[in-house]
C-alpha positions as CSV (number, residue, x, y, z in Angstrom):
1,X,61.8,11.9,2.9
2,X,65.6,13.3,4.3
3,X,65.3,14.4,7.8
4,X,62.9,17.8,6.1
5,X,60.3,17.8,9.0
6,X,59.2,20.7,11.3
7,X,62.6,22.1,11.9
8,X,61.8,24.2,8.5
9,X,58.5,25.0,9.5
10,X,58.8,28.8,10.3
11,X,61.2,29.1,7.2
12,X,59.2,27.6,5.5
13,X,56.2,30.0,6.5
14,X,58.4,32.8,5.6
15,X,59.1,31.5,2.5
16,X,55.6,31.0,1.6
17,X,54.8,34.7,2.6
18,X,57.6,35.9,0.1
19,X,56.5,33.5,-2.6
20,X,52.9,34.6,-2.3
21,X,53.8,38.2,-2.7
22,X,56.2,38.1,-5.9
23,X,54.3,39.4,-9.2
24,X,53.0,37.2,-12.0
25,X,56.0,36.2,-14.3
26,X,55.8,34.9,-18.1
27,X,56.4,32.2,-19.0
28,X,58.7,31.6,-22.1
29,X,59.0,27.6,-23.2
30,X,61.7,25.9,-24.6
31,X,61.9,23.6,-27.4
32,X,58.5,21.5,-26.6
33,X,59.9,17.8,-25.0
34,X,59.9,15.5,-27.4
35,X,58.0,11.7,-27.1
36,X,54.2,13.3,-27.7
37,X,54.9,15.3,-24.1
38,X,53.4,18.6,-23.0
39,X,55.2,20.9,-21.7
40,X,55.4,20.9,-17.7
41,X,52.8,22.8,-15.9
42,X,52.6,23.9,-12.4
43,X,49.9,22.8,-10.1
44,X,49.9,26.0,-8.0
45,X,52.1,29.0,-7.2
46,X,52.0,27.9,-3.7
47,X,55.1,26.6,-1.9
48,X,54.9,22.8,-2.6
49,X,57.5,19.8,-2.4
50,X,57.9,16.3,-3.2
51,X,54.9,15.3,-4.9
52,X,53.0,11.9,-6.1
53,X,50.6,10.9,-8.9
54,X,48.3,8.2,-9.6
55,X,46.0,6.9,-12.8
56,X,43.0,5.1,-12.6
57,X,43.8,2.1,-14.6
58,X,39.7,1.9,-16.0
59,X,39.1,5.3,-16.5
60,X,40.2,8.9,-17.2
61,X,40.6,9.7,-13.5
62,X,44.0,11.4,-12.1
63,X,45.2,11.9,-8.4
64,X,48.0,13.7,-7.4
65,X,49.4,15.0,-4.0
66,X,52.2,17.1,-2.7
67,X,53.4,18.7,0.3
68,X,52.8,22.3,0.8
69,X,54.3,24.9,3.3
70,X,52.7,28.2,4.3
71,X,51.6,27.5,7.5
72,X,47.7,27.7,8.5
73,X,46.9,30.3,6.0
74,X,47.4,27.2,3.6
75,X,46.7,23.9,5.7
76,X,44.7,23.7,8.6
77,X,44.8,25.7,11.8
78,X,47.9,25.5,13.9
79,X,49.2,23.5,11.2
80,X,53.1,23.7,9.7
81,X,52.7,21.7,6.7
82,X,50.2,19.8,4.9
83,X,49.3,16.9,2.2
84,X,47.2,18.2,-0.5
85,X,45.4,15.8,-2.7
86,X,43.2,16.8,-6.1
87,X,41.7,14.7,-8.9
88,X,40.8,15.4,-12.2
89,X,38.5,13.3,-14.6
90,X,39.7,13.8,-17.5
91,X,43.6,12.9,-17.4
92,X,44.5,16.3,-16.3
93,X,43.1,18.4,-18.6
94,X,41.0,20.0,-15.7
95,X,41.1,19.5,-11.8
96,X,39.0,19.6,-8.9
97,X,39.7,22.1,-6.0
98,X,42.5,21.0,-3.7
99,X,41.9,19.6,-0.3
100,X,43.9,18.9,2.9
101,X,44.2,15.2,3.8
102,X,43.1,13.6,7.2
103,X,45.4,14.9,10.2
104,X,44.5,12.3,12.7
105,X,47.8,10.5,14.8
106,X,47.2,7.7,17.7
107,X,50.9,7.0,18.8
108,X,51.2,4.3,21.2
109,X,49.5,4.7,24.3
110,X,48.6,8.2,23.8
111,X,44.9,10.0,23.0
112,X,44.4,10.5,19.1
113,X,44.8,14.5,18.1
114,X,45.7,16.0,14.7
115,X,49.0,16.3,13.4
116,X,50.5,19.6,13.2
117,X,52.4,18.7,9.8
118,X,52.6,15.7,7.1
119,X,55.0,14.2,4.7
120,X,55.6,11.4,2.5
121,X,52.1,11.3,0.0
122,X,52.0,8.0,-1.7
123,X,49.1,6.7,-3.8
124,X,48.0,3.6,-6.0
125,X,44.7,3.0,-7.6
126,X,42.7,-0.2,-8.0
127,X,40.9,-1.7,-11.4
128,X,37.6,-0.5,-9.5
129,X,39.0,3.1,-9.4
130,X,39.3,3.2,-5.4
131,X,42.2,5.4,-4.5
132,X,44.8,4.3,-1.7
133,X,47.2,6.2,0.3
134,X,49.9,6.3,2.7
135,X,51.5,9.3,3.8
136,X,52.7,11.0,7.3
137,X,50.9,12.2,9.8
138,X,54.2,14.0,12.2
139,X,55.8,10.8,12.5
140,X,52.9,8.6,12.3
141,X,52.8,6.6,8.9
142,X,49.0,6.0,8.2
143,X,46.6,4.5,5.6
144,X,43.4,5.8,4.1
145,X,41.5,4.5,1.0
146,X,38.5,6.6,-1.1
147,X,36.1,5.2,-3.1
148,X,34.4,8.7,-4.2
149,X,37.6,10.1,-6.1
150,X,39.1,11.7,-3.2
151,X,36.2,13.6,-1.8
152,X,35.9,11.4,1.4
153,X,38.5,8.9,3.0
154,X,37.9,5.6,5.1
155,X,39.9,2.9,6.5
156,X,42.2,5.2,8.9
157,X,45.3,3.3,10.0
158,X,48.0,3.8,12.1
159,X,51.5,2.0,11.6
160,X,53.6,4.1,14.6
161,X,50.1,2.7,17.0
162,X,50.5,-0.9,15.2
163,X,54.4,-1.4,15.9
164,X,54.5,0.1,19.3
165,X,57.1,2.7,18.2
166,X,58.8,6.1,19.2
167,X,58.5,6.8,15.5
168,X,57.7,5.8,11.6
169,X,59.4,6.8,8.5
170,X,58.9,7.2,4.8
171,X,55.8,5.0,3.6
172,X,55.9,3.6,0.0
173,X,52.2,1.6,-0.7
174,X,51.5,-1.3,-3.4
175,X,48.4,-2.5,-4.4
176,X,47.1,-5.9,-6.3
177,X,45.1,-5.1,-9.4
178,X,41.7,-5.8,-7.5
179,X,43.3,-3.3,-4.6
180,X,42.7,-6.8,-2.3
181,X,46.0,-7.0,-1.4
182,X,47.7,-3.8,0.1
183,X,51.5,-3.5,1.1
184,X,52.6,-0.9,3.2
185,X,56.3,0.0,3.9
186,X,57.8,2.1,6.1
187,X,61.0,2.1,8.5
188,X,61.5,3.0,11.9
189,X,65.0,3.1,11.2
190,X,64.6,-0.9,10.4
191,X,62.5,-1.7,7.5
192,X,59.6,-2.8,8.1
193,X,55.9,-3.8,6.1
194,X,52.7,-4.8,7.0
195,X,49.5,-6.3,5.0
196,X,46.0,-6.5,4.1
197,X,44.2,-9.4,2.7
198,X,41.8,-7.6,2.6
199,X,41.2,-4.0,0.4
200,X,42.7,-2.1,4.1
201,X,40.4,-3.4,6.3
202,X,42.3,-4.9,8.1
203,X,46.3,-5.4,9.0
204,X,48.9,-7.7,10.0
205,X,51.4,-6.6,12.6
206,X,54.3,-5.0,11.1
207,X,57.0,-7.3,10.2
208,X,60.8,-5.9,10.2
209,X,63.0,-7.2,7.3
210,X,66.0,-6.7,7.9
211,X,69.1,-7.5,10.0
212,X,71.8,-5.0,11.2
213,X,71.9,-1.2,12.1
214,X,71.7,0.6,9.3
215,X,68.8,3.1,8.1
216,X,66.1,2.2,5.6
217,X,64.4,4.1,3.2
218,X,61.4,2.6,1.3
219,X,61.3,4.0,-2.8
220,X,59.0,1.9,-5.2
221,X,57.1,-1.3,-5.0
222,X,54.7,-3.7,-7.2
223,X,52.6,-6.6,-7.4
224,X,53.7,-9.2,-9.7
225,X,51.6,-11.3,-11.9
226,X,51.8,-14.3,-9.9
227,X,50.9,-12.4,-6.6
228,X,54.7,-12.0,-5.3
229,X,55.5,-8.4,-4.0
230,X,58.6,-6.8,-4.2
231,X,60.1,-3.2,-2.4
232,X,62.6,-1.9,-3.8
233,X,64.8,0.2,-1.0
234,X,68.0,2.2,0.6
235,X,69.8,1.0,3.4
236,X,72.5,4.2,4.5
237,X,74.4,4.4,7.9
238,X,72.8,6.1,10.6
239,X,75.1,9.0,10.1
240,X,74.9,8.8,6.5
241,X,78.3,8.6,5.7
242,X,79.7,5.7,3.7
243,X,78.4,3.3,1.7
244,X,74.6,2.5,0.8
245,X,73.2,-0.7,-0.3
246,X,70.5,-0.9,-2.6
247,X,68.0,-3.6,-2.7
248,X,64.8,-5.5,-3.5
249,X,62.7,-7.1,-0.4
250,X,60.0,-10.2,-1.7
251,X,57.4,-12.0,-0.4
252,X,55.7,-15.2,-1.8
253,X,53.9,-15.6,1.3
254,X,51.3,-12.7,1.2
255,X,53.7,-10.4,3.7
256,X,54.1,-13.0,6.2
257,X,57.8,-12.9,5.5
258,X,60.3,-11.2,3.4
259,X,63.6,-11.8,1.4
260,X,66.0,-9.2,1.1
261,X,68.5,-9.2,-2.4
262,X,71.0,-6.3,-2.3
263,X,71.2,-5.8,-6.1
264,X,73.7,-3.0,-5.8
265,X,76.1,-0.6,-3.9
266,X,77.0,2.7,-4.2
267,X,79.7,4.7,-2.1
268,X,79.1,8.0,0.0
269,X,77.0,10.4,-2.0
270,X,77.9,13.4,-3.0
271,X,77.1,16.3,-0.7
272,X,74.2,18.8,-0.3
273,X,76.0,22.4,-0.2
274,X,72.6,24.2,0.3
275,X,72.2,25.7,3.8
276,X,70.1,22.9,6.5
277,X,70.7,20.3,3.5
278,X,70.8,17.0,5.3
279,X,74.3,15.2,4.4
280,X,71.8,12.2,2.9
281,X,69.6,14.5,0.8
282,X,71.4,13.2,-2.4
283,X,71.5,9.8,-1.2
284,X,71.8,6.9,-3.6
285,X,68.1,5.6,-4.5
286,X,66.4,2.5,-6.1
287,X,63.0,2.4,-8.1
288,X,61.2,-0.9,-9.4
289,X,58.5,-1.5,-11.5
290,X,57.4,-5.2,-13.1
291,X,55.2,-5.6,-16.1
292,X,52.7,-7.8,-17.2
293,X,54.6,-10.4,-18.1
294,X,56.3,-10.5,-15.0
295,X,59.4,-9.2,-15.9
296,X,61.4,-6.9,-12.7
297,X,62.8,-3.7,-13.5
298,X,64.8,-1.9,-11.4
299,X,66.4,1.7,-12.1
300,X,68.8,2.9,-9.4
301,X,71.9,5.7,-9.0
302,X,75.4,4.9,-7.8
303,X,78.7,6.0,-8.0
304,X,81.8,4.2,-7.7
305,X,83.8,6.6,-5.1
306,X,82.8,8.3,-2.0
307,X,81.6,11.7,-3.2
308,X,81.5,11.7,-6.5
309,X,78.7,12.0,-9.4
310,X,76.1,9.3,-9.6
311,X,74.8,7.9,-12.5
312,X,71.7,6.1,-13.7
313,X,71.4,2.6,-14.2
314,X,68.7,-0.1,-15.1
315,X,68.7,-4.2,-14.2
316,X,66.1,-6.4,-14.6
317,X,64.7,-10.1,-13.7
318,X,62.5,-12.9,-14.0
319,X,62.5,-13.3,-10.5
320,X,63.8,-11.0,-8.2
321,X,66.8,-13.7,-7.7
322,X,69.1,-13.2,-11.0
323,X,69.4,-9.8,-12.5
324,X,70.8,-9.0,-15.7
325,X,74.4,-6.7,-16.1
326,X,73.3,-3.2,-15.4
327,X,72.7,-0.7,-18.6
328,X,74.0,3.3,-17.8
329,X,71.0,5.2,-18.5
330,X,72.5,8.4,-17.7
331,X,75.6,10.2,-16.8
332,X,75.2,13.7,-17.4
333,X,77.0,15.7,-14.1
334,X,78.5,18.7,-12.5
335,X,78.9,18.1,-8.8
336,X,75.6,15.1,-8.1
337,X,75.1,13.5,-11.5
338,X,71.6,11.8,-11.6
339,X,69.4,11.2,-8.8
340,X,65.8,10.4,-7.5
341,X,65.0,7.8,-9.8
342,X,61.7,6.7,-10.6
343,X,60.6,3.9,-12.8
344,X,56.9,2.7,-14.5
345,X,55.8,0.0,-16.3
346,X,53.2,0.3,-19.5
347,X,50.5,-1.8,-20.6
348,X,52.6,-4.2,-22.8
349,X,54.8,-6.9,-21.9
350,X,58.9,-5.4,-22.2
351,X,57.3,-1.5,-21.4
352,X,59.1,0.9,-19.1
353,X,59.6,4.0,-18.3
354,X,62.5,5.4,-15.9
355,X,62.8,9.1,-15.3
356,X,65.3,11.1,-12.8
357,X,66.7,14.5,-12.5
358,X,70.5,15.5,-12.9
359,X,72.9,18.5,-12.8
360,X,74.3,18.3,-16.0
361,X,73.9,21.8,-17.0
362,X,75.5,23.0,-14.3
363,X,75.3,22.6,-10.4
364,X,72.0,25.2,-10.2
365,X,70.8,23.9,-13.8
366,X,68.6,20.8,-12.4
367,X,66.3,19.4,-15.0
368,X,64.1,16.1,-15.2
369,X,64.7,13.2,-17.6
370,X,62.8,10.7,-19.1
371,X,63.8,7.6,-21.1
372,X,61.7,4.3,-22.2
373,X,62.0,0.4,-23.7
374,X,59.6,-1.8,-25.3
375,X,61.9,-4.6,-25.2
376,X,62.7,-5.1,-21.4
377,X,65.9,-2.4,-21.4
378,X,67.7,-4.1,-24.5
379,X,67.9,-0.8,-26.1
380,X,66.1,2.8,-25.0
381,X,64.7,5.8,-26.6
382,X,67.0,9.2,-26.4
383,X,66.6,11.1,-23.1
384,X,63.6,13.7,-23.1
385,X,63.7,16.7,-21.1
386,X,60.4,17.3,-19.4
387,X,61.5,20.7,-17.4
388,X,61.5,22.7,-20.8
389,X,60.2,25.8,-19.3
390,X,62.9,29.3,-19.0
391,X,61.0,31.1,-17.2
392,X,58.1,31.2,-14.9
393,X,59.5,31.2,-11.6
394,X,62.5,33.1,-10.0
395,X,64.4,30.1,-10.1
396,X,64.1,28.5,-13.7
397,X,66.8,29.2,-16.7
398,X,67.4,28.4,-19.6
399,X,69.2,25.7,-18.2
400,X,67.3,24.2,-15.6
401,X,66.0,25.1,-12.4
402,X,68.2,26.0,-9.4
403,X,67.4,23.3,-6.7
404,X,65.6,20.2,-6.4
405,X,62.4,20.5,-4.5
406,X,62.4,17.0,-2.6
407,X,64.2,14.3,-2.6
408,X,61.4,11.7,-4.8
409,X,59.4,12.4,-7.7
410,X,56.3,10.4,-9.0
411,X,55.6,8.6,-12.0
412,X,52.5,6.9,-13.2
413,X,51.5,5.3,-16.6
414,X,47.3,4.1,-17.5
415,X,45.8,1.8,-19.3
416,X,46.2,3.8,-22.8
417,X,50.2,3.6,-22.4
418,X,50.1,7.5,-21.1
419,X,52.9,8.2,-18.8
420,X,52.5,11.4,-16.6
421,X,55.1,12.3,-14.1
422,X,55.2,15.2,-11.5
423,X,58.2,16.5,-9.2
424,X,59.0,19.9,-7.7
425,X,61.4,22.6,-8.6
426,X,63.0,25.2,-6.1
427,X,65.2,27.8,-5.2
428,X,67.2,26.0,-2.7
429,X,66.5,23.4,0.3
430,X,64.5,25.3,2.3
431,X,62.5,27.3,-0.5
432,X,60.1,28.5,-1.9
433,X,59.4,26.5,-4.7
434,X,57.0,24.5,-6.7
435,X,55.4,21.4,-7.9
436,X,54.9,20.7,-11.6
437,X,53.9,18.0,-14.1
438,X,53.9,16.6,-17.1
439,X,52.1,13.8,-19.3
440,X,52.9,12.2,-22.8
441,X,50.2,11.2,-25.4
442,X,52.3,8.9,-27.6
443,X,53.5,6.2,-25.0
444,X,56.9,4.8,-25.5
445,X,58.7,6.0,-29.0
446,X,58.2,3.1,-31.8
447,X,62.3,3.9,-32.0
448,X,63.2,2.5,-28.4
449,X,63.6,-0.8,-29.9
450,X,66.7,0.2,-31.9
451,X,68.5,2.4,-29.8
452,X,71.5,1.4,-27.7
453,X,70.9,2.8,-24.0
């Protein structure tokens, strides 16, 4: 994520504090979303941001993490901020009690200890039902796997220890079905990855991908049919001013080296008027997603002049080379337009999913979005609005809600074609707020084949 580390730790206390002491409020709901989804749910009225979520593709099982604040009273002793993880058997319907995620950092050179906060949660599941996961430890990316549904966690690796470095960045994890093959990427300003052969047992040494001096961010990844493995990624300025290139990074060699296509461009982002909002919090992003039949999707936001509103966009391809005229997916704006992008695919050939958030409703009226094909983005179902809740927290309207709670979102689909999708909503930058989610029953609507995008 954005530069949101430990500098907000002892707001971010306070803000936890204030949250934890505000009375109960009802909840009124909007109109219910429509596409067979419930209506959004919060996981907890603690204060949690940027969250991820991952289905067992054999079973009923669901995993989902997010980042909470609060200090030790929440986390761990001495800790700022932690990774919570918790599962639930039976698609969310019911959950297991939360638990802090291993704290352990070895940076180069140095005795291990335990982190004093962590960032970044990222998880995939294999056909066997073991969970992996990449997250930060302070600015140690690492690597754990379960095979107990989260109660106990193996494997620990270290990718800041691996690469020799000051510092690591902003994981994103891939898996092959049979969880053999495991991608990690991460940046230490450069892009870089690293691989298992072998279900995170062991690792390659991290290999860097690209060339020049700008900063990467790492934002979706999948396995394709054949075994190739593509990243979809950011690549800003260091100061994060000017343009950003988006694009997709391959490997037909099994991570022993990479190709990087930039697929598309975007000028300066719009900026983040909240106070300590990082000038690159709204920074253009790119999601990717490829489904059975091989077929590359990639949703991304862009905009056209330095500042401006973004809008939504899909592409896809047979094989990473050639992509197909983008589609708008959506412009709805008031200052940002959409952002945070996020796309799945189903269980059928030509099924995705994309969802994002946007101002449209006004610049403290965020709200999250949700669209779907059947026929590889020739035509898409209407937009769905998932955040249908008024009320419920201090800073949800009948509008939206006032503030992005992270800068990613996470979207998973299982076997049954059930898409659930989880993201946090806040009162500004540096809090409180939130993390909530949301599933469908229905899939993709039959009507997505005959609706223009």
């Amino acid at each position: 994520m954005r530069t949101r580390r430990a500098v907000l730790a002892a707001v971010s206390v306070l803000a936890g504090l204030w949250w934890a002491a505000l009375p109960a409020v009802a909840t009124a709901a909007g109109p219910r979303p429509a596409g067979g989804w419930t209506s959004e749910q919060r996981w907890s009225p603690k204060n949690d941001w940027e969250p991820n979520i991952a289905a067992d593709p054999s079973s009923a099982w669901l995993y989902q993490m997010t980042t909470q604040y609060g200090g030790s009273p929440v986390c761990r002793p001495h800790m700022d901020h932690c990774i919570v993880f918790r599962s639930s058997a039976d698609r969310g319907r019911t959950w297991h009690k939360s638990m802090v995620m291993n704290r352990r950092q070895c940076p180069p050179a140095r005795a291990c200890r335990r982190a004093a906060w962590q960032n970044d949660p990222v998880l995939a599941v294999s056909a066997s039902g073991v969970i992996y996961a990449a997250w930060m430890n302070q600015w140690d990316v690492v690597f754990a796997k379960s095979r107990d549904h989260g109660r106990t966690w193996t494997g620990l690796h270290d990718f800041r220890r691996a690469l020799g470095a000051s510092f690591t960045d902003k994981p994103w994890i891939v898996i092959s079905p049979s969880g053999k093959d495991v991608y990690v990427a991460f940046n230490r300003s450069d892009s870089y990855i690293s691989a298992s052969r072998d279900y995170g047992r062991t690792w390659s040494n991290p290999v860097r991908t690209n060339t020049g001096g700008r900063y990467w961010f790492a934002e979706a990844g999948a396995v394709a049919p054949d075994g190739h493995v593509y990243f979809a990624e950011s690549a800003e300025h260091q100061n994060a001013k000017g343009t950003v290139r988006l694009a997709v990074i391959s490997s037909a060699t099994g991570g022993t080296s990479w190709t990087t296509a930039y697929v598309a461009g975007s000028q300066q982002q719009p900026p983040c008027r909240a106070r300590l909002c990082p000038n690159d919090f709204y920074g253009p992003q790119i999601s990717l997603a490829i489904d059975r039949a091989g077929t590359i999707l990639a949703a991304y936001v862009a905009n056209t002049s330095p500042g401006a509103p973004m809008r939504l966009y899909a592409i896809t391809s047979a094989n990473g080379v050639s992509w197909s005229a983008p589609v708008m997916l959506g412009a709805r704006a008031t200052r940002v337009g959409a952002d945070f992008p996020k796309a799945s695919a189903g269980p059928r050939p030509g099924d995705f999913r994309v969802a994002w958030e946007d101002d449209g409703n006004g610049a403290r009226a965020w709200n999250v979005w949700y669209r779907a094909t059947v026929n590889r983005g020739v035509s898409w179902s209407p937009a769905v609005r998932l955040s249908n809740l008024r009320s419920g927290a201090p800073y949800k309207t009948r509008a939206g809600f006032r503030f992005p709670y992270g800068d990613y979102l996470g979207m998973t689909v299982d076997s049954h074609g059930t898409s659930y999708l989880t993201w946090s909503e806040g009162n500004s930058y540096r809090g409180p707020g939130t993390t909530w989610w949301a599933r469908n029953q229905s899939g993709p609507p039959a009507a997505a084949g005959s609706i223009a995008g």
